[in-house]
TORPA-233071 format. One record per residue (C-alpha): residue in three letters; x, y, z. Coordinates in steps of 0.05 Angstrom, whole numbers, padded with zeros to 5 digits, always signed. Layout:
# residues N
ALAXYZ ...
END
This chain:
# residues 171
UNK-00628-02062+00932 UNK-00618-02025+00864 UNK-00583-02056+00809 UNK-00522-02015+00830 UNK-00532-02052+00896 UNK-00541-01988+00935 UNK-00612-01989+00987 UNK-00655-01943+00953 UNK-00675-01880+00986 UNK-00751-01898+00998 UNK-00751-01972+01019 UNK-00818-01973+01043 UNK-00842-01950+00979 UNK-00810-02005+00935 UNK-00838-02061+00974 UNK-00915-02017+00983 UNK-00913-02015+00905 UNK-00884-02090+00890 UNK-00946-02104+00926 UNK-01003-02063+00900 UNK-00972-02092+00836 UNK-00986-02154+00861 UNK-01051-02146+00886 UNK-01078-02111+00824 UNK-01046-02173+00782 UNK-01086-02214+00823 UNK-01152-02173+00817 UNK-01146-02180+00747 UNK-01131-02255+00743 UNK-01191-02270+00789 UNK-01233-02217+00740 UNK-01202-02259+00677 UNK-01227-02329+00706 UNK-01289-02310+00725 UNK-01305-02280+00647 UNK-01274-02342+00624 UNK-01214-02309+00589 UNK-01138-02300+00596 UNK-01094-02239+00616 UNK-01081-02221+00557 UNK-01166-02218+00533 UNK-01174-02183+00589 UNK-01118-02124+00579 UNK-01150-02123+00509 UNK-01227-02108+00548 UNK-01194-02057+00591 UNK-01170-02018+00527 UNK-01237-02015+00501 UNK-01269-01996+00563 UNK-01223-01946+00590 UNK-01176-01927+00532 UNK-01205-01929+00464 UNK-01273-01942+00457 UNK-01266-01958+00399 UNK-01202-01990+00360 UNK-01184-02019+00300 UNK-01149-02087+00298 UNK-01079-02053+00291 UNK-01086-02013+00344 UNK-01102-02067+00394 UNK-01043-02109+00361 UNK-00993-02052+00388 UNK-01013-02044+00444 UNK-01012-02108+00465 UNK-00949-02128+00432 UNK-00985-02175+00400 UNK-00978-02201+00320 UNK-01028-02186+00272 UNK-01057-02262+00274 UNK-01046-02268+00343 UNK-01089-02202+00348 UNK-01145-02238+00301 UNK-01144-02300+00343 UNK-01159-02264+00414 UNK-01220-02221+00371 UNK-01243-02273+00348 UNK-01255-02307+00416 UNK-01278-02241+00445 UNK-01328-02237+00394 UNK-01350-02310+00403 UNK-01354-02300+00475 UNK-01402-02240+00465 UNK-01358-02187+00494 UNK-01331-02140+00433 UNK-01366-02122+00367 UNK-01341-02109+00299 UNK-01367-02064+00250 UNK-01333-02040+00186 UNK-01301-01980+00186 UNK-01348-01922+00160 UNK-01295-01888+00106 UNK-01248-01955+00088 UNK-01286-02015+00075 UNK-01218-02057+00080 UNK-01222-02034+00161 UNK-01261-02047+00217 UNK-01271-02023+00285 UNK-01277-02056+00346 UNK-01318-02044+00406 UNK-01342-02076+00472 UNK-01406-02102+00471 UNK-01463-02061+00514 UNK-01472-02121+00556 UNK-01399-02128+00564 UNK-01395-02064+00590 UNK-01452-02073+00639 UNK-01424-02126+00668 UNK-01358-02116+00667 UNK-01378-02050+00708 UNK-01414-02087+00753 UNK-01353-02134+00775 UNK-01305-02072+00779 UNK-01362-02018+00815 UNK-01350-02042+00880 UNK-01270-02038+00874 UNK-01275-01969+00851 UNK-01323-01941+00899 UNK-01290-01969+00955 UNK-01231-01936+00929 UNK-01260-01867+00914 UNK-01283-01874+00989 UNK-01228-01898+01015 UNK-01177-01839+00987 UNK-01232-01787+00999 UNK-01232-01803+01074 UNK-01153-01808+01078 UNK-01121-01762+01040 UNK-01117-01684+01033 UNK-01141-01648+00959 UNK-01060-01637+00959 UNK-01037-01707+00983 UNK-01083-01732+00918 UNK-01054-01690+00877 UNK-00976-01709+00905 UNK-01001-01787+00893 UNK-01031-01773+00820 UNK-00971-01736+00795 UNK-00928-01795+00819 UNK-00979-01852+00781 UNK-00977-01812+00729 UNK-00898-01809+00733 UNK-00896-01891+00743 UNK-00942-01903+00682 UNK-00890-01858+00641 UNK-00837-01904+00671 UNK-00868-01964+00662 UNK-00886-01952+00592 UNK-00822-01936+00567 UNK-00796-01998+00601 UNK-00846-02037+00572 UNK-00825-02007+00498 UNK-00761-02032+00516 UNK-00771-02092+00536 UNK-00816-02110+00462 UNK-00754-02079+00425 UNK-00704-02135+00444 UNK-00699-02196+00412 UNK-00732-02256+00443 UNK-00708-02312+00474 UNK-00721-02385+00434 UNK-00757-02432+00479 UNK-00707-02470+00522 UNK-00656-02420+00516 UNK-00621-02393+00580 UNK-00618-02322+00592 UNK-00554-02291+00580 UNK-00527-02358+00556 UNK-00477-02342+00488 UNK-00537-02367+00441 UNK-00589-02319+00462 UNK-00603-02275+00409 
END
């Protein structure tokens, strides 16, 4: 059902995402425990590996949706844990940039290889140059979506612990 309460026009589709959703959460979780680190660490890995190689503090901060000192406290337990690096910034001395480690990137891509080749394989043997391209566009769609949601979402105020949503006290 949609929030109007009307059965969406693709049913199947809404249940086969929910659970690739769910399946990738859990691929990361299991990926998270065995590097000894929370979700959130994690996300912050996958930035550097896959988004910006290399980031300074405030960058990671937003987009994680995380505080400044939160932001300091999860580098500093990346660093500690060997996987991320920081160097000072070559032109501001008051900056620094972050990067993953080379042996964090080793064997992060040695946890994740088999995934992805399996998956490369997988949509090479059952789909059409034209289906892949129909299935790209919508990711690519769904990340838009999901994004904006997600800015959204970090733009309303937050519930105080032990406060009931929609309750006349939330803020």
């Amino acid at each position: 059902m949609t929030a109007a309460g009307q059965v969406p026009p693709q049913p199947g589709l809404g249940e086969a995402s929910r659970a690739y959703q769910a399946a990738v959460d859990d691929f990361d979780r299991e990926l998270a425990h065995h590097l000894g680190v929370n979700e959130t660490d994690l996300r912050c890995l996958e930035i550097l590996l896959q988004e910006l190689p290399e980031a300074s503090p405030s960058q990671l901060a937003d987009r994680l949706g995380l505080t400044t000192g939160s932001t300091t406290a999860l580098l500093d337990r990346l660093e500690k844990a060997g996987y991320l690096a920081r160097q000072p910034h070559p032109t501001d001395r008051r900056k620094s940039i972050i990067r993953a480690t080379p042996e964090f990137q080793k064997t992060a891509f040695s946890l994740m290889a088999p995934l992805v080749d399996e998956g490369h394989q997988m949509i090479a043997d059952a789909f059409t140059a034209d289906q892949i391209a129909v299935i790209t566009d919508f990711l690519r769609r769904a990340t838009e979506l999901q994004q904006r949601h997600v800015r959204q979402l970090r733009a309303l105020p937050r519930l105080r612990s032990g406060e009931k949503a929609g309750s006349p006290t939330a803020r």
